[in-house]
C-alpha positions in Angstrom: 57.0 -29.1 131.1 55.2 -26.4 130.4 52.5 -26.8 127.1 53.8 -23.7 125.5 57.0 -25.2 125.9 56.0 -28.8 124.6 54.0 -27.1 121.8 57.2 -25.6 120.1 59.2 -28.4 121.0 59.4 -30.6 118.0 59.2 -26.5 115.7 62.3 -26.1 117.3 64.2 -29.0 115.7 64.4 -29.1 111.9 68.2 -30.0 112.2 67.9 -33.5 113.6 71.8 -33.6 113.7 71.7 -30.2 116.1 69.1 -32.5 118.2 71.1 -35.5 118.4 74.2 -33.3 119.5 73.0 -31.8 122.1 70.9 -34.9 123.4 74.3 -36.6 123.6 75.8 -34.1 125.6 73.2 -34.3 127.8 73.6 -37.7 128.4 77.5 -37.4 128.9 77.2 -35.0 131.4 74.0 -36.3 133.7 72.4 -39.5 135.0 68.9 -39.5 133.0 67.5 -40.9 136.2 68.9 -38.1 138.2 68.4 -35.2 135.4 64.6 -36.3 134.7 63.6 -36.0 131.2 61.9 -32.4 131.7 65.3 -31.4 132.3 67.0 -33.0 129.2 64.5 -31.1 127.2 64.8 -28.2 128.5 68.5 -28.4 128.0 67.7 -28.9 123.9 65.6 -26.1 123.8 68.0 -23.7 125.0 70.4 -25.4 122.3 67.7 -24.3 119.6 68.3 -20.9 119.5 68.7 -21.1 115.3 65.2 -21.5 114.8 63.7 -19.2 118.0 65.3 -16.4 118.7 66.6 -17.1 122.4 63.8 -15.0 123.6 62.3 -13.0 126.8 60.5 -14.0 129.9 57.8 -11.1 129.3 58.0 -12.8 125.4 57.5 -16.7 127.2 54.8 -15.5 129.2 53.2 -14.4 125.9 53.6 -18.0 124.2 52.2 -19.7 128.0 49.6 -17.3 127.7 48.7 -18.5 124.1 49.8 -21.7 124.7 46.7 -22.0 127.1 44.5 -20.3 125.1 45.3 -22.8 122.0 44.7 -25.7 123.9 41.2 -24.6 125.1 40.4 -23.3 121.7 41.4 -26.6 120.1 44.0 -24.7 118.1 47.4 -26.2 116.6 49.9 -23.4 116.9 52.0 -22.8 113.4 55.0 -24.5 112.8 58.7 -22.2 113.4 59.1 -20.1 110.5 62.5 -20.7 108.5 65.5 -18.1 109.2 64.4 -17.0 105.7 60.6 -16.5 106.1 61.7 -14.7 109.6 64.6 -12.8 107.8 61.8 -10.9 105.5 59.4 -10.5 108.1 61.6 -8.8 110.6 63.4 -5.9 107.9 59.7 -4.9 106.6 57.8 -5.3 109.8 60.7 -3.0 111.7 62.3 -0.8 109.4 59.5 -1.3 106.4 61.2 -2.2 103.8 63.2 -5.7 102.5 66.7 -6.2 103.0 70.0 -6.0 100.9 71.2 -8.4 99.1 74.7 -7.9 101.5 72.0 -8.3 104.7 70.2 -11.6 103.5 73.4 -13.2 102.7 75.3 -12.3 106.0 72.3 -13.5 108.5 71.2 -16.4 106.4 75.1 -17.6 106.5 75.8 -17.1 109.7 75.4 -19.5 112.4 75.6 -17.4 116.0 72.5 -19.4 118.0 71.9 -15.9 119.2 71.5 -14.2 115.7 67.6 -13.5 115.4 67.5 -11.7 119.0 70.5 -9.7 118.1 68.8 -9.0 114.8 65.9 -7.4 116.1 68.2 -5.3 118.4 69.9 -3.5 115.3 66.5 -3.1 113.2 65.1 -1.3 116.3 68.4 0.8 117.3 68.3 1.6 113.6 67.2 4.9 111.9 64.6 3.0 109.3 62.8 2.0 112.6 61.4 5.8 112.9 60.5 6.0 109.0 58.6 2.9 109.8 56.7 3.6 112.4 56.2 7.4 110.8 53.9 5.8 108.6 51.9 4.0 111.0 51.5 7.3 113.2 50.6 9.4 110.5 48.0 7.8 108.9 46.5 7.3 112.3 47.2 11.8 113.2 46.3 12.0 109.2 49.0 14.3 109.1 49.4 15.8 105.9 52.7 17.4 104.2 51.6 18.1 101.0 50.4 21.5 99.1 47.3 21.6 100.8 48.4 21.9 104.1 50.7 24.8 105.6 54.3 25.3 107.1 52.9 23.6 110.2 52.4 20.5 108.7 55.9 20.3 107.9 56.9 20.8 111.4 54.5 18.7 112.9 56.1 15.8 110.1 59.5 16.8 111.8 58.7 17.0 115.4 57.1 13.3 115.0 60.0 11.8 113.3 62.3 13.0 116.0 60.1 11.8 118.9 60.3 8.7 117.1 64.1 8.7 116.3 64.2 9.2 120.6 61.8 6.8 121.1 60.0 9.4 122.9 57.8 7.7 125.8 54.3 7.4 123.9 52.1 9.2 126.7 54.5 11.8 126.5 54.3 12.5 123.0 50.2 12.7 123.5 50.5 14.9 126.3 52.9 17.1 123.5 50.2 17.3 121.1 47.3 18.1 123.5 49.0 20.5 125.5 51.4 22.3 123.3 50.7 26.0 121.9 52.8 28.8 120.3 54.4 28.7 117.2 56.2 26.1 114.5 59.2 27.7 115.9 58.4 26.5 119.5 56.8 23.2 118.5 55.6 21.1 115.1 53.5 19.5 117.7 51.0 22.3 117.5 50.1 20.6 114.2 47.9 18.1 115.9 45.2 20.9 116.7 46.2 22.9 113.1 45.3 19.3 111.4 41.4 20.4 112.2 41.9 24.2 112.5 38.3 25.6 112.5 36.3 22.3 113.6 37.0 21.6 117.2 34.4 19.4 117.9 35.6 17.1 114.8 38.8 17.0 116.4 37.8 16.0 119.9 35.8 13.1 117.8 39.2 12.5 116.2 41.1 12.5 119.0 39.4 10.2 121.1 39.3 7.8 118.3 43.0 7.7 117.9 43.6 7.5 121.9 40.9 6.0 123.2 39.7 3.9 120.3 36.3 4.8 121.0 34.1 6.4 118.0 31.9 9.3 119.4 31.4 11.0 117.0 27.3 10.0 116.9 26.9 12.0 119.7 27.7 15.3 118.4 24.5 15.4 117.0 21.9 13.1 118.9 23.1 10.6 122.1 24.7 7.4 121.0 22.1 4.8 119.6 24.3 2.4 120.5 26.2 3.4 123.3 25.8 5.1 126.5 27.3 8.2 125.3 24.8 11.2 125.3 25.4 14.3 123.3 25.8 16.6 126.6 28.5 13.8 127.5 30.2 15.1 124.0 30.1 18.4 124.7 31.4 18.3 127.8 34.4 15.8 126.7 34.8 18.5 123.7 35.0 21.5 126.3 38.4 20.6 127.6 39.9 21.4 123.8 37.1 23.9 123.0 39.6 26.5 123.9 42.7 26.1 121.2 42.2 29.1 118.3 44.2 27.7 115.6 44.5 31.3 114.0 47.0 32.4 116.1 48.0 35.7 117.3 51.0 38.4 116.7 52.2 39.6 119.9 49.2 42.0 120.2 45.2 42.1 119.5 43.0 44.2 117.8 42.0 46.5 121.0 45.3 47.0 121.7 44.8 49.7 119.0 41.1 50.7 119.8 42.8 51.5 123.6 45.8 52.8 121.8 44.1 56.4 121.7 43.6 59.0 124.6 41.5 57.3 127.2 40.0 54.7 124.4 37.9 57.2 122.4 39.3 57.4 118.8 38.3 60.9 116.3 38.1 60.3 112.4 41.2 60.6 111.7 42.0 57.6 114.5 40.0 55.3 112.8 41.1 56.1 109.1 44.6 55.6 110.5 43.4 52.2 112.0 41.9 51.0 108.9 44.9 51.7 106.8 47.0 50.1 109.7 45.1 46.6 109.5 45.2 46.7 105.6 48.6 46.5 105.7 49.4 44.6 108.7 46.8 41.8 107.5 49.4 41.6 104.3 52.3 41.5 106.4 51.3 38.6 108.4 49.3 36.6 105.5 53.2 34.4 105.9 52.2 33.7 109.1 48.5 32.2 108.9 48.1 28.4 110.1 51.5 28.9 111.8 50.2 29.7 115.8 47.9 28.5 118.4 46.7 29.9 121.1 45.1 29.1 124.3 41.7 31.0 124.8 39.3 30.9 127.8 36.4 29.8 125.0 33.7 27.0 126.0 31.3 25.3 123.6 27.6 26.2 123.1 25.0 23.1 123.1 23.5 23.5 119.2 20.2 25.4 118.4 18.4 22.5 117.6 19.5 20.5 121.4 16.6 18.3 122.6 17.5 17.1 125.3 15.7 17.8 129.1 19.3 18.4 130.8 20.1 21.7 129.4 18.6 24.1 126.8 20.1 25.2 123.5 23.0 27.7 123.2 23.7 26.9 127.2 27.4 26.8 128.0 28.9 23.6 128.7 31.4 23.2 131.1 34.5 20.5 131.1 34.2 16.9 132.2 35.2 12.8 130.8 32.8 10.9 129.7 34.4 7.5 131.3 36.9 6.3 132.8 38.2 7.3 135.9 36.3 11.0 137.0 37.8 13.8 136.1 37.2 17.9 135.4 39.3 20.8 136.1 39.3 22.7 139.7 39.5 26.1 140.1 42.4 27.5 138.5 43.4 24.4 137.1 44.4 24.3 132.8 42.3 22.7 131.3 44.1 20.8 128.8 46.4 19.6 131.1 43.5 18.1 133.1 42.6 16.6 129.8 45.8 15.6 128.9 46.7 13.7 132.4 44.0 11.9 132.5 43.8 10.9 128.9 47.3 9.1 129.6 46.5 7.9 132.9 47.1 4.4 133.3 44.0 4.3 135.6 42.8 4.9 132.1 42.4 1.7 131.1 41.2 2.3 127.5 44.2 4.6 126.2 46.8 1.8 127.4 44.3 -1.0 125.6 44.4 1.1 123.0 48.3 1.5 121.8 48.8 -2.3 122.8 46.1 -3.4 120.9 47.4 -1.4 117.7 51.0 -2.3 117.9 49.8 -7.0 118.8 47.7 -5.8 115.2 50.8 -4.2 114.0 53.1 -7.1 114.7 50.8 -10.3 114.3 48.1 -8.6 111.6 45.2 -8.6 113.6 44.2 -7.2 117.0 43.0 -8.9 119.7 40.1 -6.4 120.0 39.2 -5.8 116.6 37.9 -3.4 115.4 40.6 -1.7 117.0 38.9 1.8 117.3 35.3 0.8 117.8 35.6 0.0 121.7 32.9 0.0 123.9 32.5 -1.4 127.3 30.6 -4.7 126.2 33.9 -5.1 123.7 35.7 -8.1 125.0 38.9 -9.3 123.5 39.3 -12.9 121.6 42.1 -13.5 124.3 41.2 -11.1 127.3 44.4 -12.9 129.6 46.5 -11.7 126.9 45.3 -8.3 126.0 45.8 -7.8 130.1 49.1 -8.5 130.4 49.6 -6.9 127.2 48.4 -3.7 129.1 50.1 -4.1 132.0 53.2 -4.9 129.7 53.2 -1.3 128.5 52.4 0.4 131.8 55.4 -1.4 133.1 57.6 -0.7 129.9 57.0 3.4 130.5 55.1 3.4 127.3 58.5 3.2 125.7 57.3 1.5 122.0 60.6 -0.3 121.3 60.8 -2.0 124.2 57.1 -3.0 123.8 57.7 -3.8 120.4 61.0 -5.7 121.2 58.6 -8.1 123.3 56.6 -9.0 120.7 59.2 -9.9 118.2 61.1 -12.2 120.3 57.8 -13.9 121.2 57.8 -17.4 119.8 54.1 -16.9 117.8 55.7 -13.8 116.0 58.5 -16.2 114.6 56.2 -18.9 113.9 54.7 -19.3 109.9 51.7 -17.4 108.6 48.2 -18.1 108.3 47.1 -17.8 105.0 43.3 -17.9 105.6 41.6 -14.8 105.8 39.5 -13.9 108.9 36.3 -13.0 107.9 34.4 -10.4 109.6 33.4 -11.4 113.0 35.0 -14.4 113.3 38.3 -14.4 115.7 41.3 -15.2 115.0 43.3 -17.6 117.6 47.1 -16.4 116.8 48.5 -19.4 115.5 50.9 -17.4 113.7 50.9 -14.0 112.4 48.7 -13.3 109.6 49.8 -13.7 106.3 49.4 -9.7 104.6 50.2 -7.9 101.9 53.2 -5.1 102.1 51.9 -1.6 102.9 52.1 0.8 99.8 55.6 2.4 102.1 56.5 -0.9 102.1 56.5 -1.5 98.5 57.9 1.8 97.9 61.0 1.6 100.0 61.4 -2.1 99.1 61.8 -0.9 95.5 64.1 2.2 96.8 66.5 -0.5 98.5 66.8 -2.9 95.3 67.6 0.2 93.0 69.6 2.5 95.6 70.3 0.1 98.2 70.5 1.0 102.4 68.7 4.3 102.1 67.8 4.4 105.9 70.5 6.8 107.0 68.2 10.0 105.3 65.1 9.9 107.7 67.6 11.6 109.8 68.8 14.4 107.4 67.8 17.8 108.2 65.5 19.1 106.7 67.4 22.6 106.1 65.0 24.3 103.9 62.3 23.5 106.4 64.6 24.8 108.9 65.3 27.9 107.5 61.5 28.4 106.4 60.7 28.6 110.5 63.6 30.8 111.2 62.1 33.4 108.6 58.7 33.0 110.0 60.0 33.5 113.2 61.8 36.3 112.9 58.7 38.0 111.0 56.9 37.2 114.0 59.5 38.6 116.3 59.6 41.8 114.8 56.1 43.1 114.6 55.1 41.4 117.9 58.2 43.5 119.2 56.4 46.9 117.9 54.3 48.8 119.8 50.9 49.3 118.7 51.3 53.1 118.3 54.7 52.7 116.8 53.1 50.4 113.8 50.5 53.3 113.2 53.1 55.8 113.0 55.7 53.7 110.4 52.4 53.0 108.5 51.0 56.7 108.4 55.0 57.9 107.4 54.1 54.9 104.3 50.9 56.3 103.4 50.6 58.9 100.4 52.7 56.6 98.2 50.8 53.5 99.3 47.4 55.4 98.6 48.8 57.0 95.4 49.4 52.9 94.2 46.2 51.6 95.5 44.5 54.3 93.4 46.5 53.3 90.4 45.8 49.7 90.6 42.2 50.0 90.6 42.3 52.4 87.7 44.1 49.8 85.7 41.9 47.3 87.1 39.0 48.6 85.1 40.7 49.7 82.5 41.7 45.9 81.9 38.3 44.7 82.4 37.4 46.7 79.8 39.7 45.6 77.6 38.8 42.2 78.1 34.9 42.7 77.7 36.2 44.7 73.9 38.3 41.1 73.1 41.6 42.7 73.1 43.0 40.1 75.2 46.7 41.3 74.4 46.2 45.0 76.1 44.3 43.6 79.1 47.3 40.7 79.6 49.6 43.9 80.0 47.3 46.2 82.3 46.8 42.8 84.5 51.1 42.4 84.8 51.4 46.1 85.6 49.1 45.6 88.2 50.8 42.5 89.9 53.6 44.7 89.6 51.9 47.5 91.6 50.6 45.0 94.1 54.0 43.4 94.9 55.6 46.9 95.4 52.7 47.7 97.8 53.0 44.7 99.8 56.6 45.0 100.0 55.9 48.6 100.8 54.6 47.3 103.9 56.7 45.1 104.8 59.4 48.0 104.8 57.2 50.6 106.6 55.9 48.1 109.3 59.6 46.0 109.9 62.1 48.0 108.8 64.4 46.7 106.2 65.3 44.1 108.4 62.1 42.4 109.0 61.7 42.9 105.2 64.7 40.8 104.4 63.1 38.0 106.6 59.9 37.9 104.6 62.1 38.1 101.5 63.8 34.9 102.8 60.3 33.3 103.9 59.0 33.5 100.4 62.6 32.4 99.1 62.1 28.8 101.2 58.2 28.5 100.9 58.7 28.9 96.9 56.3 31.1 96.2 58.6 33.1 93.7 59.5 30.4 92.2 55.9 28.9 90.9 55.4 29.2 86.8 52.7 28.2 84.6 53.4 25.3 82.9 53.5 25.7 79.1 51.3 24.7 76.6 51.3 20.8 76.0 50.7 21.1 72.2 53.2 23.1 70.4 55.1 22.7 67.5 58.8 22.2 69.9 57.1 18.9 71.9 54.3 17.3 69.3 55.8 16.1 66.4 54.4 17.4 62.9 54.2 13.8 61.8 51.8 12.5 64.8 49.7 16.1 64.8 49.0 14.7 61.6 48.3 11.1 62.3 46.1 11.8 64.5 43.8 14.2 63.1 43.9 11.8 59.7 42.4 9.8 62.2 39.3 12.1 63.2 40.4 13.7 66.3 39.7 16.9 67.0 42.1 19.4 68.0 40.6 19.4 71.6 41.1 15.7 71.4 44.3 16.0 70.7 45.5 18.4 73.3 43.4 16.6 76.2 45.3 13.5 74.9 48.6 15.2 75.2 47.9 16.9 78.7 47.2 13.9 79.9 50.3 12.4 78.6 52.3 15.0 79.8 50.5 14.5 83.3 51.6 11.3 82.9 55.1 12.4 82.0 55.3 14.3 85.4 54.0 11.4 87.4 57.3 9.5 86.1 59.7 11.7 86.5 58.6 12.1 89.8 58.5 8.3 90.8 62.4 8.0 89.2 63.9 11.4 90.6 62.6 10.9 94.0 64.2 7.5 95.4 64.2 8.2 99.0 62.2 6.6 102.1 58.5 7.1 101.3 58.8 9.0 104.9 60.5 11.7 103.3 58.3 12.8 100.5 55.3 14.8 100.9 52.7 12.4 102.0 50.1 11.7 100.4 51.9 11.7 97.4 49.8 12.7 94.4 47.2 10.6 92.5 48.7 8.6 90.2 52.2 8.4 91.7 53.0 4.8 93.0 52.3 5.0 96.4 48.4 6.2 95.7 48.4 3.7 93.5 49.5 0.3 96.3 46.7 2.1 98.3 48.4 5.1 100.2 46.4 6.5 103.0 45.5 9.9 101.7 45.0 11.3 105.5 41.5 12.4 104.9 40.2 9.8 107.9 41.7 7.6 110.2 44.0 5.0 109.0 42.6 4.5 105.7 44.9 3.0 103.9 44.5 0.4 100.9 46.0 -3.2 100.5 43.7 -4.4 98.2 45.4 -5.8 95.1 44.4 -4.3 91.1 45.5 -4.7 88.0 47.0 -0.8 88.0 49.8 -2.6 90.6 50.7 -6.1 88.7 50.9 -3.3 85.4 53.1 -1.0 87.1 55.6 -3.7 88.5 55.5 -5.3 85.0 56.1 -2.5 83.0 55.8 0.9 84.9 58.4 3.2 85.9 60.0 1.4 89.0 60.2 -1.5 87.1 62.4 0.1 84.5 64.8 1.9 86.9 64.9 -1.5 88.9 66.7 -2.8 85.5 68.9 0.0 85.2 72.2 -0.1 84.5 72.8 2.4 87.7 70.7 -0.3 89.7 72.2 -1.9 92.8 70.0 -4.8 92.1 71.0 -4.9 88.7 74.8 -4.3 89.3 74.6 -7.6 91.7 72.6 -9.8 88.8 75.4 -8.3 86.4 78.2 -9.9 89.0 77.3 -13.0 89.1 79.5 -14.4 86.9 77.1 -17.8 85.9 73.4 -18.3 85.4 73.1 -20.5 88.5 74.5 -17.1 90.7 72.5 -15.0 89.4 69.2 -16.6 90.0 70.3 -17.0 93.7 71.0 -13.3 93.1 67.4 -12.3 91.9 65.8 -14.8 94.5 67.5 -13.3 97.8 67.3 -9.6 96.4 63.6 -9.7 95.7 62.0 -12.9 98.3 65.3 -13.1 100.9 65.8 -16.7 100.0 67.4 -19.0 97.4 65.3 -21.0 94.9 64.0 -24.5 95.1 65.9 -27.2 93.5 62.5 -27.2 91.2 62.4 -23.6 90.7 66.1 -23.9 89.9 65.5 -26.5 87.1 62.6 -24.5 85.4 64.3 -21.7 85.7 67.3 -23.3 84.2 65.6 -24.6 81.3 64.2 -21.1 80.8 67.4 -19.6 80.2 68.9 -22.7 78.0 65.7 -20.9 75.8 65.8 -17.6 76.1 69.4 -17.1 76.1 70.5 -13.7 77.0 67.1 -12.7 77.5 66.2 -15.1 80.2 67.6 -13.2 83.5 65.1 -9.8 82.3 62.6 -12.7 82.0 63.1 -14.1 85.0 63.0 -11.0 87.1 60.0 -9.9 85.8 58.4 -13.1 86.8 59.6 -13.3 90.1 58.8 -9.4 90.4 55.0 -10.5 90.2 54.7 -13.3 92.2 52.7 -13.0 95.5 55.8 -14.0 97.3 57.3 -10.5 96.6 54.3 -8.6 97.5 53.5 -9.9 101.2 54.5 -10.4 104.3 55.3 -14.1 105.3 
């Protein structure tokens, strides 16, 4: 027998009944002497299927590979995990979040052998599979759907969540993000390069990170002091992306005008005509910036200050890799397809290494190259066998994630229990079990969402329909004026003129007239020459938009702003007025010495606070479907929230802002809501001893101890009607709740 086998052997067995069973049957049906004891046990294992999951053969060559590994090492391997610790595991490691109450009770009570395999199955086929995995592939893109960033980080959001909803092929969804150009409307992959608009050479730094899990980003200014990377290496790497202008283009260029005359030359009036043309068209397309790349011939300069005896500064530097397998473009050949091919080559070893490496550390907690994005070609893994087959696993999976993924759970370390000691820097970890961690701040989040709301998964795949119609507006805008010709847009612009100019003079009279108002303190008059200018301004730009489009492309900027809310923004209103501060507490506090700046920086900061709640209790969705990062002081920054600014940053360090907020903040008090699902079950349970097997599988997917049981019991002989809040809160705040068994 093999020692993997062996190993897990006596793991498999914690119903000694089940053992004697099937041992007898054994017996029954075969001659010991003829049967050999290897076969007798391998006849129990297969009837052990309640505590392993039946398993894989690519999964068993995992646990042989380990098991090998162990017994050099000197390592004992963990012992099974319990159908509850697995039960956890498996709903926040695949679909992020814990399971229903309905969920726990139906897989903990049935008794199919086959139940964990089949399990994993319907997590993976399952909608919260992609807002899982969102998560994990955002923080890594740092894609960002919040204010800050434009329409086109919306669609890149969308266009990732679908891939992942496909379970798009993994190379083929990098060869989508560095190939892709055009608009939102033709891709939300063109995000990837919009993520970095204006800093190409960041980006290449960013993207090789991410892919290759090699950080070169030393070398942009001086060769690697560590690595054999040299700065000309990073230019050239960076010339095969060099190219991508993230500002876009409208169907036309500039010189179309400057050509648009008779045989180029242009007379006064020409160029006045020109002027006035870009004026307006740069307010026409303002909708549109961030929206577009394009593919441009451009190649990198080496820096002014370049040292180096190769080449001499401001030389142009021409594509090629800095390792792997050699590559640069031929003649006539697109450069970011040569990039992009042999980025996902397998005969690239490091981008297959890469993904495998992030999704073991995914799975088990640590990687087996750690750290996972620092590689270098003295990096060797604590177990090289099995980050090899691990490799060739994916190659031979297509890069298809789920399938990769589907390995790993069924693997016999992934259901085996914990380790609870932290690895310390440097020191490697062996894989006796997973690693014991704490939830992800998603995790938290939708853990919460499924006590309150219960099953939520099924909206990661509603449309996003305001999106939606936000690109078809922007689209259309597009499609009209890159439909025009050049010479037509002068014309409709010079037919738009006198009244145009007639308003522009007007709004810079009032302009200074409410400057001077101002500078006299007559704040009153210059608040009403400032709103009859806006006024003047808005009829100018929508002005152009008539002249330029026509009425129709002006109805499909009127619908743009309509979905991008721009119409609908208002100033927020004072904080400290007589309507929202009571007389009483004005009072009070000024009895107390506060001033009245005091007071109204203690109310904004309420009110802020105010905000932040409603926020939290109005928005119970998947954490995938609200703009990420969310904003300081809402409850994912709070668990630590990546907020997209560098590679996989996020938090899971514990503070006492968490253990308050679970005690006593806002998802703690719609958790005990009477329109709670959690609190609707507690409710049901018609005795005391019910409901604590109520709170106990809702919050840690398991029934208490028959010592928890008795405290607990005792503690509501006490407390009376009192003790089930109690009781929740307590169990709320326990460690158990917070990590990942």
């Amino acid at each position: 027998m093999k020692n993997h086998t062996r190993l897990g052997f006596l793991d498999r067995f914690r119903d000694l009944s089940l053992m004697k069973r099937f041992f007898i049957l054994a017996m029954k049906s075969f001659s010991l002497s003829t049967l050999g004891l290897k076969s007798v046990f391998a006849i129990l294992l297969l009837a052990a299927g309640n505590t392993f999951s039946a398993g894989l053969p690519e999964s068993a060559k995992i646990d042989e590979i380990l098991a090998r590994h162990w017994q050099k090492q000197g390592v004992t391997p963990n012992t099974a995990a319990t159908d509850e610790v697995f039960l956890r595991r498996i709903y926040v490691d695949v679909v992020g979040r814990i399971p229903t109450l309905e969920e726990a009770t139906a897989f903990l009570n049935s008794q199919d052998p086959a139940k964990r395999g089949k399990l994993i199955d319907s997590l993976l086929g399952s909608p919260g599979y992609a807002s899982r995995q969102f998560h994990f592939f955002a923080d890594l893109l740092r894609l960002l759907t919040d204010s800050r960033d434009s329409i086109a980080g919306q669609a890149y959001s969308e266009w990732l969540k679908k891939a992942l909803n496909e379970n798009r092929p993994y190379d083929q969804m990098v060869r989508e993000l560095l190939t892709t150009e055009g608009g939102v409307w033709d891709s939300g992959a063109i995000g990837f390069y919009m993520r970095d608009r204006g800093m190409p050479l960041d980006h290449l730094a960013a993207t090789v990170q991410v892919f290759l899990g090699t950080r070169i980003e030393c070398a942009q200014c001086h060769n690697h002091p560590f690595d054999k990377w040299t700065q000309m290496d990073y230019f050239k790497m960076a010339a095969f992306t060099y190219g991508m202008d993230t500002r876009g283009d409208y169907g036309f260029q500039k010189k179309d005008f400057m050509t648009a005359g008779k045989k180029g030359r242009m007379d006064a009036e020409m160029r006045e005509d020109l002027k006035m043309t870009r004026e307006k068209l740069g307010e026409v397309m303002k909708p549109l910036r961030y929206t577009q790349i394009s593919v441009t011939d451009k190649l990198p300069k080496l820096p002014h200050d370049y040292q180096y005896s190769d080449a001499k500064p401001g030389d142009t530097v021409m594509p090629a890799v800095m390792f792997g397998h050699a590559r640069s473009p031929e003649d006539g050949e697109d450069r970011l397809r040569t990039f992009a091919e042999w980025m996902t080559n397998p005969e690239n070893p490091r981008f297959t290494t890469v993904i495998a490496n992030r999704l073991w550390k995914q799975v088990m907690g640590a990687g087996l190259i750690e750290p996972v994005d620092e590689m270098m070609d003295s990096t060797v893994p604590v177990n090289a066998e099995l980050m090899s087959y691990l490799s060739d696993l994916m190659v031979a999976k297509g890069y298809n994630l789920k399938s990769f993924l589907r390995v790993l759970y069924n693997s016999e370390v992934y259901q085996r229990m914990p380790s609870s000691k932290g690895v310390m820097l440097g020191e490697a970890y062996h894989f006796p079990g997973p690693l014991l961690r704490r939830m992800s701040a998603e995790q938290v989040w939708d853990s919460m969402v499924t006590l309150r709301s219960g099953n939520v998964d099924a909206s990661v795949l509603e449309t996003n329909e305001a999106n939606e119609a936000r690109i078809a507006a922007l689209e259309s805008l597009y499609d009209a004026v890159s439909g025009k010709e050049p010479m037509e847009i002068v014309a409709s612009v010079k037919a738009s003129a006198g009244g145009t100019e007639s308003s522009s003079k007007r709004i810079q009279e009032l302009t200074r007239q409410a400057g001077e108002a101002r500078q006299a303190g007559d704040l009153a008059k210059a608040k009403a020459l400032s709103s009859e200018v806006n006024k003047l301004r808005s009829q100018v730009r929508d002005e152009a938009f008539v002249s330029i489009l026509g009425e129709e492309g002006a109805e499909a900027f009127e619908q743009e702003m309509k979905m991008s809310g721009k119409k609908a923004k208002t100033k927020s209103k004072p904080v400290m007025t007589k309507k929202n501060v009571p007389r009483e507490e004005l009072r009070k506090m000024m009895a107390e010495g506060m001033t009245r700046q005091q007071i109204r920086e203690k109310m904004e900061a309420e009110f802020k606070q105010s905000k932040t709640t409603r926020l939290t209790l109005s928005n119970l969705t998947r954490a995938s479907e609200l703009p990420s990062p969310a904003p300081p002081g809402h409850f994912l920054r709070l668990f630590g929230q990546s907020d997209r600014e560098t590679i996989d940053n996020a938090n899971k360090e514990a503070a006492v802002p968490q253990a308050l907020n679970l005690m006593n903040g806002p998802m703690a008090g719609a958790l005990m809501g009477s329109d709670s699902v959690f609190s609707r079950n507690v409710a049901a349970a018609p005795r005391m001893e019910e409901k604590l097997d109520t709170i106990f599988l809702s919050l840690l997917t398991r029934r208490p101890t028959s010592n928890e049981r008795q405290l607990l019991m005792g503690v509501a002989a006490e407390r009376g009607d009192r003790a089930v809040e109690d009781v929740i809160h307590a169990v709320l705040n326990t460690g158990e709740f917070l990590f990942v068994r």
